[in-house]
C-alpha positions as a printed NumPy array, in Angstrom:
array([[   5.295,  -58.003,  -86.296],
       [   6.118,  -61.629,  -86.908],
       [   2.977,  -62.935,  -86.461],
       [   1.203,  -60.683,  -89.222],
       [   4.27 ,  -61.426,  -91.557],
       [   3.645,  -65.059,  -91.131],
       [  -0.244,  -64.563,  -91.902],
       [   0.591,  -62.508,  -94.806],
       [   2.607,  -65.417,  -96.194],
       [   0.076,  -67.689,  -95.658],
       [  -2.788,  -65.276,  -96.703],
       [  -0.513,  -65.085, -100.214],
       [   0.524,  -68.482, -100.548],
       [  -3.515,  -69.448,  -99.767],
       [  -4.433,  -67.339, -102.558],
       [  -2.001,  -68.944, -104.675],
       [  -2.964,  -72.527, -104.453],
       [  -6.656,  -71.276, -104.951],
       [  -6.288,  -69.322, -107.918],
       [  -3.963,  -72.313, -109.537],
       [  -6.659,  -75.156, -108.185],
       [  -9.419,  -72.46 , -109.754],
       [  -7.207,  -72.133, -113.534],
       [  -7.184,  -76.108, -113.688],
       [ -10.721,  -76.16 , -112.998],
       [ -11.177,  -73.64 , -116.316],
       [  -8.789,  -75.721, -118.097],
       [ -11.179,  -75.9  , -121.064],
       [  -9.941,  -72.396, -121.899],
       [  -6.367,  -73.451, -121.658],
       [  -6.513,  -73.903, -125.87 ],
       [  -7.139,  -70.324, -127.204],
       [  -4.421,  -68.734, -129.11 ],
       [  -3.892,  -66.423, -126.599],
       [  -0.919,  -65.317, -124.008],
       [  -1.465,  -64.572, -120.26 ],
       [  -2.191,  -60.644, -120.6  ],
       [  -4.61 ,  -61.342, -123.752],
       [  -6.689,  -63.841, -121.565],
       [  -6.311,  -61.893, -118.273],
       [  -8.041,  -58.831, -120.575],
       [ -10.559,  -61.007, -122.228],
       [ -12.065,  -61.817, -118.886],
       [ -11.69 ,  -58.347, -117.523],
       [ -14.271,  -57.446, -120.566],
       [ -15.877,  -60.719, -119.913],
       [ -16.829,  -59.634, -116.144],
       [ -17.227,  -55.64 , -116.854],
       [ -19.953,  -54.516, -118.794],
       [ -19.411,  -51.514, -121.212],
       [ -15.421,  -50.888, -120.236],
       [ -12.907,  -48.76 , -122.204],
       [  -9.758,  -49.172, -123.551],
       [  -8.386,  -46.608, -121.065],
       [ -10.32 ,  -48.326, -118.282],
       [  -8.784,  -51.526, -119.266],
       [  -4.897,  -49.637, -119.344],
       [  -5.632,  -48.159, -115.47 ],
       [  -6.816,  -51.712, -113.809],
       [  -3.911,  -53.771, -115.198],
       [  -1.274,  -50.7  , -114.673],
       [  -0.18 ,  -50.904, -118.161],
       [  -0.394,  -48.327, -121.584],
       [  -2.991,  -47.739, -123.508],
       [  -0.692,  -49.259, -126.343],
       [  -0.326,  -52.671, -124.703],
       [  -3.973,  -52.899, -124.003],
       [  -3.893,  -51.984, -128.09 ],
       [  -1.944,  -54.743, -128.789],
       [  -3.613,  -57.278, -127.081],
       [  -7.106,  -56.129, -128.367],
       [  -6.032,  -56.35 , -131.66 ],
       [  -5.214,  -60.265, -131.282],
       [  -8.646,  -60.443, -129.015],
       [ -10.052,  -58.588, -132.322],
       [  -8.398,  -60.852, -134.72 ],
       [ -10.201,  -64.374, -133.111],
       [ -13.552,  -62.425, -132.853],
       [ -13.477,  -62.376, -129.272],
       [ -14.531,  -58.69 , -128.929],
       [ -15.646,  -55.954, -130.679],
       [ -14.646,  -52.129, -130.742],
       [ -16.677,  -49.522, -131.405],
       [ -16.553,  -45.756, -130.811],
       [ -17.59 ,  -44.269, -127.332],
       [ -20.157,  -42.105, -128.157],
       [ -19.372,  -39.633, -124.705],
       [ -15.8  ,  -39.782, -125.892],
       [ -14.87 ,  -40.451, -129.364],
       [ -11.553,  -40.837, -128.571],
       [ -12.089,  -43.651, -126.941],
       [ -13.299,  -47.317, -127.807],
       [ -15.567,  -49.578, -126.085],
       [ -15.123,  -52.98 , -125.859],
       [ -17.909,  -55.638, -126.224],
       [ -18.066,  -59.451, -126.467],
       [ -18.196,  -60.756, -130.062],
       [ -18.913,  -64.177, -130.707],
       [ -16.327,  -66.361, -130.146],
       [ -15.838,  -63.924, -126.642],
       [ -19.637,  -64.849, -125.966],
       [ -18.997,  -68.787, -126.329],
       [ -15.67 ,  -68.29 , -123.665],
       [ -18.292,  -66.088, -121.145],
       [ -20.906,  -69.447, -121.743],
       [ -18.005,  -71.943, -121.032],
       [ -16.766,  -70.282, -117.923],
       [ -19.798,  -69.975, -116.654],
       [ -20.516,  -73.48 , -116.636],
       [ -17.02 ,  -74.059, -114.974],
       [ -18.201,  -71.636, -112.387],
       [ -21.127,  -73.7  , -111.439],
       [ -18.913,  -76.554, -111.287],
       [ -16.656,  -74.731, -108.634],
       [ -19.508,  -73.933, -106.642],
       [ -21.403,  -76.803, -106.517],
       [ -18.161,  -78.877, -105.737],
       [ -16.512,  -76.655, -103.332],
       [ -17.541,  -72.963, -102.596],
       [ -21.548,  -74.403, -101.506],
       [ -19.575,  -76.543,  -98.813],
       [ -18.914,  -73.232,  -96.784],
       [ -21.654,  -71.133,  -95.204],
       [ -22.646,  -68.292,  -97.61 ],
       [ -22.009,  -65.337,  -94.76 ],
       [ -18.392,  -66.894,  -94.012],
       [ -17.767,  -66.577,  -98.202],
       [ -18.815,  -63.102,  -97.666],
       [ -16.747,  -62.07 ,  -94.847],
       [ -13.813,  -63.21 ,  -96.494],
       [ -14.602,  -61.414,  -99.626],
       [ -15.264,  -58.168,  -97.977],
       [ -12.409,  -58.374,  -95.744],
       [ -10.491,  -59.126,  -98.881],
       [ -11.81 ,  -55.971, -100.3  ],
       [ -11.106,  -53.844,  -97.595],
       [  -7.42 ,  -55.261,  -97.387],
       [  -7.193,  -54.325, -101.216],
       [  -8.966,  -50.91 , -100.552],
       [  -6.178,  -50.029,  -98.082],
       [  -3.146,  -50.955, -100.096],
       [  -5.035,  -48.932, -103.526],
       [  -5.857,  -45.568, -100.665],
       [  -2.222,  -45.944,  -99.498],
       [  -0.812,  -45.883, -102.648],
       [  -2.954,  -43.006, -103.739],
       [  -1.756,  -41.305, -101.043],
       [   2.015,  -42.162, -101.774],
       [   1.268,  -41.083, -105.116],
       [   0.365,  -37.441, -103.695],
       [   3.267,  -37.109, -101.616],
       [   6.432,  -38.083, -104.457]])
C-alpha cells in the first residue's frame, strides 16, 4: 500500500510542476481581464467544438448559474458568442468570437513552442502511453464515482 501511495504523490506532484512549467510557457495570456474559472472556461470552449452551457456546468462540477456568470464576462470582452441551440432552445451554444479566436491563435503558437522544445524530445508512442494510461486512471476514478453516485 505504501508503495502506490508514494507513486500517487509523485504522479500528483509530477503533474503539478508540469502544468505550472506549461502556464509560464502561455504566459502571454496571463494579461486578460479574466479570473481562474473565466480562463479555465474560455479554453474548455477553446478545445471543444460546438459545447453548451450545460455541458460546460457538468465538466467543471459547477451550476449552470456560475457557468452564466462567467460567460457573461467572456461575453463582455468578445471572447465568445451565444446563440440559441437549435435541438434545444433552452439551451445556448457557445462559439469563439473574435477576441476568443486571437487567444485560440496565440496558444497555439505557444503549443508549438512546447513541443518543439520539450514534448518532440520523447518518443511519440511513450507520449501516448502515458496519455492513455492517464485516461484510463481518470476513467476509473469518473466509473467509480458513478457508481458511488448509484449506491447513496
Amino acid at each position: 500500500m505504501e508503495d502506490y501511495r508514494q507513486l500517487l504523490r509523485d504522479l500528483q506532484f509530477t503533474l503539478d510542476d508540469i502544468s505550472r512549467l506549461f502556464a509560464q510557457e502561455l504566459a502571454m495570456v496571463e494579461n486578460l481581464p479574466l479570473n481562474k474559472r473565466q480562463f479555465r472556461i474560455l479554453l474548455h470552449i477553446i478545445f471543444r467544438e460546438n459545447v453548451t452551457t450545460s455541458e460546460t456546468a457538468v465538466h467543471f462540477g459547477i451550476t449552470k448559474s456560475a457557468v452564466s456568470q462567467a460567460l457573461s464576462v467572456l461575453e463582455q470582452h468578445q471572447f465568445i458568442i451565444r446563440s440559441i441551440n437549435e435541438e434545444n432552445r433552452r439551451e445556448n451554444r457557445l462559439e469563439l468570437g473574435p477576441q476568443g479566436e486571437l487567444i485560440k491563435q496565440k496558444i497555439e503558437e505557444a503549443e508549438t513552442v512546447l513541443i518543439e522544445r520539450y514534448i518532440s524530445k520523447l518518443p511519440f508512442q511513450d507520449i501516448v502511453h502515458v496519455k492513455n494510461v492517464l485516461e484510463q486512471f481518470r476513467d476509473i476514478i469518473l466509473d467509480f464515482n458513478q457508481r458511488g453516485a448509484k449506491h447513496k
